[in-house]
C-alpha positions as CSV (number, residue, x, y, z in Angstrom):
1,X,-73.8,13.5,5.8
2,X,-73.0,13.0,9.9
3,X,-69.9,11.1,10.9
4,X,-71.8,8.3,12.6
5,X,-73.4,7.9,8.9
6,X,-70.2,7.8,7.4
7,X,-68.5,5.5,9.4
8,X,-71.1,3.0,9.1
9,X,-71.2,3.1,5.7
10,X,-68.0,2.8,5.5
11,X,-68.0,-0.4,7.5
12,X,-70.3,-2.1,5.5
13,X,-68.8,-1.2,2.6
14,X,-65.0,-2.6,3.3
15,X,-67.6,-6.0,5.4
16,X,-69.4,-6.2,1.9
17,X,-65.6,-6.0,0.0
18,X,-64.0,-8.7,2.5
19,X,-66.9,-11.0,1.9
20,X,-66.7,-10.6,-1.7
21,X,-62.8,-11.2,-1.8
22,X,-64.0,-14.6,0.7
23,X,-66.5,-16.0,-2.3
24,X,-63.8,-15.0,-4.7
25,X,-61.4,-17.6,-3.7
26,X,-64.0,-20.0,-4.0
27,X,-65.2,-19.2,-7.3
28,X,-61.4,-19.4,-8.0
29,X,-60.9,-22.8,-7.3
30,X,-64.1,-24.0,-9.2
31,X,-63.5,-21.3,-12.2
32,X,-60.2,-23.2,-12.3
33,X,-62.2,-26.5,-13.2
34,X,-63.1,-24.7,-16.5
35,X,-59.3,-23.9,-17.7
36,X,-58.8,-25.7,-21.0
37,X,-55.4,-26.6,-21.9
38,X,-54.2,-24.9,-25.2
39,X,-50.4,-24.9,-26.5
40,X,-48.9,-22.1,-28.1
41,X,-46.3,-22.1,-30.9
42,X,-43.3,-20.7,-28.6
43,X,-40.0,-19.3,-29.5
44,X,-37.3,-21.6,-30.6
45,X,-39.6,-24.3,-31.8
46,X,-40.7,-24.7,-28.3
47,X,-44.4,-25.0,-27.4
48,X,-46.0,-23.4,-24.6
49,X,-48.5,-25.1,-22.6
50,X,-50.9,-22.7,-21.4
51,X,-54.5,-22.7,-19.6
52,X,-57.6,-20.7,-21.3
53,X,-60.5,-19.4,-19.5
54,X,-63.3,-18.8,-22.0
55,X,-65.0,-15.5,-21.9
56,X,-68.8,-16.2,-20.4
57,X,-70.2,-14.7,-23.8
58,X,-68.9,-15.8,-27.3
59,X,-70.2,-12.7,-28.6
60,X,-67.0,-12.2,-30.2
61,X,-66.2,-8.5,-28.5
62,X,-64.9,-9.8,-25.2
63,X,-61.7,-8.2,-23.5
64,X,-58.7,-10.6,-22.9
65,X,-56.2,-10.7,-20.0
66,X,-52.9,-12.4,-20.1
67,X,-51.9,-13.9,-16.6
68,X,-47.8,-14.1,-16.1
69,X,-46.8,-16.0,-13.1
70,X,-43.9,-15.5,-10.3
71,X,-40.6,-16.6,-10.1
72,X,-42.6,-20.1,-7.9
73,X,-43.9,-20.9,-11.8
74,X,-47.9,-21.5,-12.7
75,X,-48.4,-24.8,-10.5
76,X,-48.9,-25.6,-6.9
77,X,-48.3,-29.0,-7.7
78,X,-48.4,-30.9,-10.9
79,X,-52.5,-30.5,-12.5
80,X,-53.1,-27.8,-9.6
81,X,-53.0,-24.2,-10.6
82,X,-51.2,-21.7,-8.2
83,X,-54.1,-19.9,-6.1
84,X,-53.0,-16.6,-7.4
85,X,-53.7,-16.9,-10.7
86,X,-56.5,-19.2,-10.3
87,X,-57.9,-16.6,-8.1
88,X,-57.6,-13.8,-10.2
89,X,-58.5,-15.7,-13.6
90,X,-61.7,-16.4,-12.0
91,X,-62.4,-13.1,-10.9
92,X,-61.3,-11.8,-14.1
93,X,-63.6,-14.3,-16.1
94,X,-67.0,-13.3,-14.3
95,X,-66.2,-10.1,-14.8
96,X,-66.4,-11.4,-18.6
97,X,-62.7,-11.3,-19.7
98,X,-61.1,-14.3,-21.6
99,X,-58.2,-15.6,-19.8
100,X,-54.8,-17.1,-20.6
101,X,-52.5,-18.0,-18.4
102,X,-49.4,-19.2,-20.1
103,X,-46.5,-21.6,-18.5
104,X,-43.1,-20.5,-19.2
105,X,-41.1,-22.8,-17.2
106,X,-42.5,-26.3,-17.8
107,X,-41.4,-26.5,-21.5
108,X,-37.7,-25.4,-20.5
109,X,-37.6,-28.1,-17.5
110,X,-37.3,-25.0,-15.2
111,X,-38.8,-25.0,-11.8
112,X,-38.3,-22.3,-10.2
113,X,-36.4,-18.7,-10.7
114,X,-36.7,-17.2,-7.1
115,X,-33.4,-18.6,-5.6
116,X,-30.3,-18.0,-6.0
117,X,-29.2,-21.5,-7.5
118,X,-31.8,-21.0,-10.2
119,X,-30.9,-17.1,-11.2
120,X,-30.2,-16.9,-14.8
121,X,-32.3,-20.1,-15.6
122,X,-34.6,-18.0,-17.3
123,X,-35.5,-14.0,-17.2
124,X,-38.2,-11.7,-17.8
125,X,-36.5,-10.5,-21.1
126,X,-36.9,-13.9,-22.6
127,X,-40.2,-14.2,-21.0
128,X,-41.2,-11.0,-23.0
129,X,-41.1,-13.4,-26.3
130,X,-43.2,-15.6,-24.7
131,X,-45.6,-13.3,-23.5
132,X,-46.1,-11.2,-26.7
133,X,-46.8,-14.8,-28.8
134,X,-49.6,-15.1,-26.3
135,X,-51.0,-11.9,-26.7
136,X,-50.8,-13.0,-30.6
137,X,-52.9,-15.9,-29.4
138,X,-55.5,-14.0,-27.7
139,X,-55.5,-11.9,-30.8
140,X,-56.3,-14.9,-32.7
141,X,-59.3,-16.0,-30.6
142,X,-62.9,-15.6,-32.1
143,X,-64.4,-14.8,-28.5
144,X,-61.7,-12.0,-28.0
145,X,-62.1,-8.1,-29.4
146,X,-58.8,-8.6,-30.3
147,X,-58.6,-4.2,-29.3
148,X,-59.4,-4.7,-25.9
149,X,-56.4,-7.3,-24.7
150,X,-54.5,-6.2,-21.1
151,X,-51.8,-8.4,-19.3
152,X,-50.9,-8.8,-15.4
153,X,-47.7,-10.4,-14.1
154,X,-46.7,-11.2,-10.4
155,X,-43.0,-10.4,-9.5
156,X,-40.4,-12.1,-12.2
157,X,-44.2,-11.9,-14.5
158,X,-44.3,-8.3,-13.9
159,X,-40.7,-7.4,-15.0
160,X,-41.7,-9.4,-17.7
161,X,-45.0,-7.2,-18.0
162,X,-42.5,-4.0,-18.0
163,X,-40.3,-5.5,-20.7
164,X,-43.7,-6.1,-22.8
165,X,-44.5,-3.3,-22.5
166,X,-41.1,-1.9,-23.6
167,X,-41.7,-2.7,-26.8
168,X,-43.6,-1.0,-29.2
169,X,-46.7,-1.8,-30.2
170,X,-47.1,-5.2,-28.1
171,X,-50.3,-5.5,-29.3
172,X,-51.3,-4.6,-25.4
173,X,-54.3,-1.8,-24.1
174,X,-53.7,-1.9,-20.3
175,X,-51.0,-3.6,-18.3
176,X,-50.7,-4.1,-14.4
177,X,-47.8,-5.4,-12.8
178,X,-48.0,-6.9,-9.1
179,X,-44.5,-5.5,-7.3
180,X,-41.9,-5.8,-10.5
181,X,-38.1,-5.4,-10.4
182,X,-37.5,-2.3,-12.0
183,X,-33.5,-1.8,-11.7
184,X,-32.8,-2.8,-15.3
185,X,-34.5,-0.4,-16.5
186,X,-32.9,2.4,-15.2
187,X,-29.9,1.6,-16.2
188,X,-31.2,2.3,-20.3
189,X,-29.9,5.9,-22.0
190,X,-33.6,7.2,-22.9
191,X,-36.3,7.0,-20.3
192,X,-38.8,4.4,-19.8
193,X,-42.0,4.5,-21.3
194,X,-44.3,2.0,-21.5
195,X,-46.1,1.6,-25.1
196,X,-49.8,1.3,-22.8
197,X,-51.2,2.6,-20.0
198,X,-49.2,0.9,-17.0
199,X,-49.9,0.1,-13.0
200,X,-47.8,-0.7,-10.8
201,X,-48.7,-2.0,-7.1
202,X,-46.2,-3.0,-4.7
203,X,-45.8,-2.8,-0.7
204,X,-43.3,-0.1,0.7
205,X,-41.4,-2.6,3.3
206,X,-40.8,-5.2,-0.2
207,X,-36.9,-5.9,0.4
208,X,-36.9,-8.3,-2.6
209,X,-38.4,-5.7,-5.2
210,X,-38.1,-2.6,-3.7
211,X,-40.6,0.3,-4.7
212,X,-38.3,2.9,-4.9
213,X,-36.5,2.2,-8.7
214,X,-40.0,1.9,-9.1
215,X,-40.6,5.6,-8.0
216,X,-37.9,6.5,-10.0
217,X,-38.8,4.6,-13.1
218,X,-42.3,6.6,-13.7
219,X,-40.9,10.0,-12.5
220,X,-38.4,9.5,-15.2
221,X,-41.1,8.6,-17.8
222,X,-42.6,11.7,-17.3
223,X,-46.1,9.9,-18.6
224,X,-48.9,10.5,-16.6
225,X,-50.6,6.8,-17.9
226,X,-47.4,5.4,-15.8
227,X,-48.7,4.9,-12.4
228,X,-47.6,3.6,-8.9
229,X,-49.4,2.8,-5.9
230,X,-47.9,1.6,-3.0
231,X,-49.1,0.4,0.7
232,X,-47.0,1.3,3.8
233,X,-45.8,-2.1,5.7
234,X,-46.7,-3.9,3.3
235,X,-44.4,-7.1,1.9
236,X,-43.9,-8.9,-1.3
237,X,-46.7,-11.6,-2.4
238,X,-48.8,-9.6,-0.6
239,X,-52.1,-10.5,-3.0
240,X,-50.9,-14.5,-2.0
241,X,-54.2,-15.8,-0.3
242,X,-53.1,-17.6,2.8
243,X,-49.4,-17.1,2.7
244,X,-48.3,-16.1,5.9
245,X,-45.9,-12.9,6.8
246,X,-42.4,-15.1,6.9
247,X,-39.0,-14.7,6.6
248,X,-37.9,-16.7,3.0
249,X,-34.4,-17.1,3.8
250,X,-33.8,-19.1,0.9
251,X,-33.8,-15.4,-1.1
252,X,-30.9,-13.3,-1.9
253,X,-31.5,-9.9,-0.2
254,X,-30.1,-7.4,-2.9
255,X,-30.0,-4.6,-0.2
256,X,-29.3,-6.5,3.3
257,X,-27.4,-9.4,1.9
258,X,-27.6,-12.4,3.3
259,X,-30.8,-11.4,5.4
260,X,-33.6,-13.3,3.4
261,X,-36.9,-11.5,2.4
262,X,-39.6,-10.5,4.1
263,X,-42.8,-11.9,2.2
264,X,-46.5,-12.6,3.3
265,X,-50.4,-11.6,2.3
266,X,-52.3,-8.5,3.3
267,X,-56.0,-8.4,2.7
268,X,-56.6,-4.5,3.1
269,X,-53.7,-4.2,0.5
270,X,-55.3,-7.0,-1.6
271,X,-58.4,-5.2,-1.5
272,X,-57.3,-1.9,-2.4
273,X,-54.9,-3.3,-4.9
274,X,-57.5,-5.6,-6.7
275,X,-60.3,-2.9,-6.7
276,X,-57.6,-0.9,-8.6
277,X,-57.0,-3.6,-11.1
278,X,-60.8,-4.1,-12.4
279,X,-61.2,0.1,-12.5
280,X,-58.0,0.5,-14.4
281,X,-58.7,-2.4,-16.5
282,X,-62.3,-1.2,-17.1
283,X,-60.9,2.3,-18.2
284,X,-58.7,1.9,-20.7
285,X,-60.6,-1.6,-22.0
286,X,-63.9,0.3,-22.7
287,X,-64.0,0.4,-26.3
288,X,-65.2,3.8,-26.8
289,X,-61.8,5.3,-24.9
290,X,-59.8,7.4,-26.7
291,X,-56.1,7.0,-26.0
292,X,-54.4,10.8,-24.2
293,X,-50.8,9.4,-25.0
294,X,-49.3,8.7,-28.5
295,X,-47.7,5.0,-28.8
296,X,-43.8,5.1,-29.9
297,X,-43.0,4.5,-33.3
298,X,-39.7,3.7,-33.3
299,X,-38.8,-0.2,-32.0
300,X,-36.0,-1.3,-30.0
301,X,-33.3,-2.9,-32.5
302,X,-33.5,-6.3,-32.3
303,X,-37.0,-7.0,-31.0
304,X,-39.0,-8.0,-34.1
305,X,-42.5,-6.9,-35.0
306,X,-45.6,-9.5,-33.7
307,X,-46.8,-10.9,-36.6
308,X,-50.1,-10.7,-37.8
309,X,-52.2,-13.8,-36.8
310,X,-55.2,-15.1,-38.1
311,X,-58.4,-15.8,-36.0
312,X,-59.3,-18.9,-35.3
């Protein structure tokens, strides 16, 4: 095919992609008008208020995503989800996924985990417990194939995705985590390796997580269903619509202390990063894919196995 052909296909391809990420923020903020609010049965007699998207079909052999949100929590304000989430749970929804997008923070009077006065309010490993009682949810759910569930986190919600997914059997098909901190979990004797197929997306200038424990986390797995992408000059939040490239000096800078982070959104990263999402969701959530990775069978000591939960 001549250049000249190329290149214009090639521009209205990437015009047709930036209009269709433009409609999706709409159809995020009124797919957010459908949420229901559920509560699930947390640990230590807590209950976790959460907000579920209904599949479009009740067919009964729809795939399920679990949404984790950042350190900022689910909210914008108090009855107004986070545009992130909202965004992607609409997306995710006409695509015909079930979505649930549970609040961690609300039920333990925690606002926020992202600055330094609030570090150690709550981390991703607890998170984990909260996060595999609402893949037991999804499980439960009459409109879900309760084979075909994945989960996405943002930052502190995908550490938590990782440390789901360092359990074994989590009940999980496909995870994708949105620029994780991945430090802790090089510092464990045996290798990580995550019990499903795992993405990781992150930006290469990110000086709050920083991509390369992340590098060093999948080349230690050795597990070629353990995958990073990452986009040069890039920050963190960079899938936040309308956030502007800032300097949050209200962040503790790990590796220029003192200096404050770098964060702000990107829409050629967004748009690579989300087209990524659906076609690695799409792959390993087609129910006629066979697995090319065995699952662990061992389990970390202490972590107990997900109970078995009926469906509603």
């Amino acid at each position: 095919m001549p250049y000249f052909l190329l290149s214009t296909l090639y521009r209205f391809l990437l015009q047709r992609l930036m209009l269709w990420t433009a409609v999706a923020v709409l159809l995020a903020c009124a797919g957010a008008a459908d949420a229901a609010r559920v509560e699930i049965a947390g640990p230590g007699g807590i209950t976790l208020p959460a907000e579920w998207m209904a599949p479009p079909s009740a067919t009964g052999n729809a795939p399920g995503m679990l949404l984790l949100h950042g350190c900022g929590g689910l909210w914008a304000k108090p009855g107004v989800l986070a545009t992130r989430p909202a965004h992607m749970a609409a997306l995710l929804q006409e695509l015909g996924y079930g979505v649930l997008m549970v609040d961690s923070f609300g039920p333990r009077g925690v606002r926020e985990t992202c600055t330094a006065s609030s570090k150690g309010a709550l981390n991703s490993t607890r998170r984990a417990e909260d996060a595999q009682r609402a893949v037991n949810w999804l499980k439960s759910r009459k409109e879900i194939d309760s084979s075909r569930i994945a989960v996405l986190g943002w930052s502190q919600g995908a550490t938590t995705v990782l440390a789901l997914m360092d359990r074994d059997n989590p009940g999980v098909r496909a995870a994708v985590a949105f620029y994780p901190g991945c430090g802790s979990f090089l510092r464990t004797a045996q290798p990580y390796q995550p019990a499903a197929p795992t993405l990781m997306l992150m930006g290469e200038a990110d000086d709050w997580t920083p991509v390369e424990p992340c590098r060093d986390l999948v080349t230690r797995s050795g597990m070629d269903t353990f995958r990073l992408v990452s986009y040069p000059d890039v920050y963190h939040d960079f899938d936040d619509p309308g956030l502007e490239v800032h300097l949050r000096k209200d962040i503790a800078n790990d590796t220029h202390p003192g200096g404050g982070v770098m964060v702000g959104f990107n829409q050629s990263a967004t748009d690579d990063a989300y087209r990524r999402v659906f076609k690695w969701c799409s792959r390993w959530l087609d129910p006629f894919h066979t697995y090319p990775y065995e699952q662990r069978t061992s389990r970390p000591s202490g972590v107990p196995t997900p109970a078995a939960v009926p469906k509603h």
